[in-house]
N, C-alpha and C positions, 0 to 999 in steps of 0.2 A: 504494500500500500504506500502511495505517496500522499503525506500529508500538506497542506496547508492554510495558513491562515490567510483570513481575505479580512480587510479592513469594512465597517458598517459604511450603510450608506450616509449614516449621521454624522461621519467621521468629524466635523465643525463645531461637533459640541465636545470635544476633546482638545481644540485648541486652547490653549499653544504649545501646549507638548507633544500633538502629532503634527504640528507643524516639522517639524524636524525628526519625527520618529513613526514605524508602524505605532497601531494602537497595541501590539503583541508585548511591543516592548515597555510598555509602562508596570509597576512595578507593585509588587502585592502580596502581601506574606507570604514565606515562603519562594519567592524569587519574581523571575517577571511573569507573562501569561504565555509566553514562548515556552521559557523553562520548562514550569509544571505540565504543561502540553507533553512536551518533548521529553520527561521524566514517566510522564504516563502511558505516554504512546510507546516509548521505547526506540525512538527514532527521531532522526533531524527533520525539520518543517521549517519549510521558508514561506515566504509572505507574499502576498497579493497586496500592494498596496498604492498609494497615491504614485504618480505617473514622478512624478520631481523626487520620492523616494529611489525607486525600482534599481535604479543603479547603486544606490547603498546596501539595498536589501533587495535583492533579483527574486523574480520566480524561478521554482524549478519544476516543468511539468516533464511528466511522463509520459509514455507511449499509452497508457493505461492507469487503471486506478488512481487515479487521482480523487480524492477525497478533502472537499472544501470545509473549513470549521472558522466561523464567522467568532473574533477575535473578543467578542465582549462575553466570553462565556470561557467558564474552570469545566475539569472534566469532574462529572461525582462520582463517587466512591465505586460503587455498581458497575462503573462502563469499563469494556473492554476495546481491544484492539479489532474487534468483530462486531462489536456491540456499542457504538459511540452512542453515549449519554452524557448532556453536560447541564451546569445549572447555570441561567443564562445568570451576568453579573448588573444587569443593567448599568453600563458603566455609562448610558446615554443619560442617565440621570445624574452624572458625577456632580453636577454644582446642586440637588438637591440633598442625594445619601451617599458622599465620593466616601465618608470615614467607615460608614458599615457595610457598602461593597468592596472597597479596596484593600479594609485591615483589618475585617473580622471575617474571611475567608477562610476554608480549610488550610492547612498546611502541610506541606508535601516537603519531607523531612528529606534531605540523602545523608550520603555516607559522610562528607565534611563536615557536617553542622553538629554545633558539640549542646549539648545541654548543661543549665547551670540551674539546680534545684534547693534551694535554701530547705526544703525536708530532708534532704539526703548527705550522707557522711561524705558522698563522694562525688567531685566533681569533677569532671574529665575536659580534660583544655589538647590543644595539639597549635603548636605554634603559637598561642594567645598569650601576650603581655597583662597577667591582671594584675592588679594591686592587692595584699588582703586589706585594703583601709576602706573599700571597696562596700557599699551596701547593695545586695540585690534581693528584690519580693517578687515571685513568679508566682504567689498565691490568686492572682487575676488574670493571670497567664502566660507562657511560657517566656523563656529570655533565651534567643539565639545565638550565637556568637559563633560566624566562620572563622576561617582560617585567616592569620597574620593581621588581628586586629589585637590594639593596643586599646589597654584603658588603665587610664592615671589614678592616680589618689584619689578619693574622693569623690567618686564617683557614687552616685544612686539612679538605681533604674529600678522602675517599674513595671511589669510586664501587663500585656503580652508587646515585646520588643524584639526584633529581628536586626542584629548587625551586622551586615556584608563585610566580606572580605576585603583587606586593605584599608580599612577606616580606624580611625584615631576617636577617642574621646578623650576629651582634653580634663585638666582637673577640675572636681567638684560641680562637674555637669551635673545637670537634676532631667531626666528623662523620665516621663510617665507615660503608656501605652495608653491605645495602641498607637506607635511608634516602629516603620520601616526606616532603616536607613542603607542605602544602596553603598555597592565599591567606593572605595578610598575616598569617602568623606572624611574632615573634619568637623567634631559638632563641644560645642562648649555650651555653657548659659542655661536656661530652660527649654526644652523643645515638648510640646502634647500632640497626641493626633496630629502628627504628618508624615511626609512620605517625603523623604532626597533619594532622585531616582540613581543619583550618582555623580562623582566626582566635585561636588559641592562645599564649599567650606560654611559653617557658622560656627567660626572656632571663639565666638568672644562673647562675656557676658550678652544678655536680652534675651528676651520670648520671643516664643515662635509656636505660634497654634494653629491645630485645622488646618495644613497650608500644605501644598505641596510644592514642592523646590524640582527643579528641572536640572539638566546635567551642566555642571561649569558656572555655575553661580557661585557668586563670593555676596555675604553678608557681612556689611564692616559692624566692627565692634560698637557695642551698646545699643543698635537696632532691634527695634520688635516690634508686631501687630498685634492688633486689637481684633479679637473672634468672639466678640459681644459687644453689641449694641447696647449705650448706655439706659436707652428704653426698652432694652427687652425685646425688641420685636424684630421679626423674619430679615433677613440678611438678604440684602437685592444684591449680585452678582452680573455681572459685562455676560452677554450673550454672543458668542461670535457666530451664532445661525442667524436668529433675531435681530442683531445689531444696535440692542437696547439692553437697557439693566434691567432684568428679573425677578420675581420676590422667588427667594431659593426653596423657599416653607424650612429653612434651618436656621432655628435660632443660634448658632456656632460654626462660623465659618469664619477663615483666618485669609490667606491670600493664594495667590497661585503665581510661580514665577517661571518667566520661561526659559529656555537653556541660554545659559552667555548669557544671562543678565545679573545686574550688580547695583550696590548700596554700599553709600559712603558711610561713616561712623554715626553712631542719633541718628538714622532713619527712622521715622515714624508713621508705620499703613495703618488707614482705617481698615474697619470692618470690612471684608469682601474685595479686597485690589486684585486685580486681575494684573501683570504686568508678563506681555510679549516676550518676544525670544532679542535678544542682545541691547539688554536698555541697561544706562547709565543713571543712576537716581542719585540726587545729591543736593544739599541746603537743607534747612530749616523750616519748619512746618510740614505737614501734610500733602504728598503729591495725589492727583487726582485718582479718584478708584479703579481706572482705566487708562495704562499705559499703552499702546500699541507698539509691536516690534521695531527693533531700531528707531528707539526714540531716545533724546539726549537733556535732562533737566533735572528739574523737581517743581517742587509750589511755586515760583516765578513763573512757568512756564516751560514747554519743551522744544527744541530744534531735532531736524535728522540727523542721526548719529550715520558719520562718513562711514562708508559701504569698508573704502581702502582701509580706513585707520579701524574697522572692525574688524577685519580680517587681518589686520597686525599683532592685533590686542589676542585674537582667539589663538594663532601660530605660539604667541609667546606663554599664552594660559596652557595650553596641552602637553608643549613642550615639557614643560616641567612634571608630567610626568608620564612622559615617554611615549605620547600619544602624540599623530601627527595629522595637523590641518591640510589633509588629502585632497587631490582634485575632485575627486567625485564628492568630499565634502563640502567645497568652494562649492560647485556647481549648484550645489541643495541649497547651500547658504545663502547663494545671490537671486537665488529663484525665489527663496522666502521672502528677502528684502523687496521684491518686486511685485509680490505676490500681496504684501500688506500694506501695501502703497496708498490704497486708499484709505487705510483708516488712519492715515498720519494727514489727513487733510486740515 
């Protein structure tokens, strides 16, 4: 059987993070929605996806069987490789329930992922830097911890948390579940309910709630959002189908960042900021709750962030670690910048 995944037709209510990625690759207890696919099926699946992807992420079809699996669905427990059953994730609802489709999912355990049980005598690590100064409660559910991740002094987490391989928790982090955090982040300060799909820093004191981080974000030190409304009431969210803000029906929602984007030190998001893929945020006060990609400000106002000096900026962020700004990544890149051209009007 050849598998694949094929992106929804609503694929626009997942911006801005499939602006730049399949929907497979967004990230969900237990790894991405590829992963667990590909852990259950027992075989590799490539993607069917947006046309300005395809070259980063090709199809691969066969002479035969070929077997389509519409990307907003886990497989459940029951299905087999002869028998596809899945439970759809509604992920088209992400700005209404993204915390209890994305991080209260099954979890599809393999053989790297080490358990850490504060009931138990024994705790089994495999290349993991811990601390014993260390507090961890998995009495709400479980705490994962891959291979070659470091965690400092003083650290407290509470589960149910999942921490990817090659990430850093800095000292006297406060993590309370449920909480994803993807490859070689850094994360320090307070983080609840969110998801860093990866390679993201938030290594410095501030909150960070509800919110999901995209890959190659940097959060400067003492920045945080607000994921309550000082009235209480429903949280309106940027529609990128509608092309208006929403009432989410969630009284707790934090912000959504897209890849390559960045915050200078005292950043402060209200409730529900939507902010694109390579934006510069920076000054005092409040930037607007809808940043669009490649945009260059803060609460003064925004300019277009240069196409050149973005792809300078991205070369030199990947660089460091050992990731490189690929032609066929250019090519995605400048398609997005052109592609979001209108909403920078």
């Amino acid at each position: 059987m050849n598998y694949i995944l094929f992106d929804p037709p609503n694929i626009k209510d997942f911006y801005p993070f499939t602006l730049t990625r399949p929907l497979g690759e967004m990230r969900v207890f237990g790894g991405t929605i590829k992963e667990i696919w590909e852990r259950h099926l027992g075989t590799n699946i490539s993607y069917l996806t947006s046309h300005h992807l395809s070259d980063l992420y090709p199809v691969k079809w066969a002479n035969s069987n070929n077997i389509l699996i519409c990307s907003n669905s886990l497989p459940k427990d029951n299905s087999n490789m002869l028998n596809i059953s899945s439970e759809i994730l509604s992920l088209e609802q992400v700005q209404q329930q993204w915390h209890s489709k994305f991080l209260n999912c099954q979890v599809d355990f393999n053989s790297n992922v080490c358990f850490l049980n504060n009931n138990s005598s024994q705790v089994a690590y495999s290349n993991i830097d811990v601390s014993s100064n260390d507090l961890f409660n998995d009495s709400h559910g479980p705490i994962i911890i891959e291979d070659d991740v470091t965690i400092m002094e003083g650290v407290m987490i509470h589960g149910p948390v999942h921490i990817c391989s090659g990430s850093t928790i800095k000292m006297g982090a406060k993590i309370y579940g449920p909480v994803v955090i993807g490859p070689c982040c850094k994360i320090g300060g307070e983080v609840s309910n969110s998801i860093f799909l990866g390679y993201s820093n938030k290594a410095h004191d501030g909150f960070l709630g509800h919110s999901i981080i995209g890959e190659w974000c940097n959060i400067g030190a003492g920045s945080s959002n607000s994921n309550l409304k000082n009235d209480y009431s429903n949280v309106k969210m940027w529609s990128y189908t509608k092309e208006i803000f929403i009432d989410t029906k969630q009284q707790f929602l934090g912000m959504y960042m897209g890849d390559h984007s960045k915050c200078a030190i005292n950043t402060s998001f209200n409730t529900g900021t939507t902010i694109g893929v390579n934006c510069n945020i920076f000054g005092t006060g409040f930037p607007r709750n809808f940043i669009p990609s490649f945009s260059w400000g803060g609460n003064q106002g925004f300019t277009v962030y240069n196409i050149t000096k973005a792809i300078d900026v991205c070369n030199k962020v990947m660089a460091r670690r050992n990731k490189s700004f690929s032609y066929k990544y250019e090519k995605m890149f400048r398609f997005v910048f052109s592609l979001t051209k209108i909403l920078r009007r």
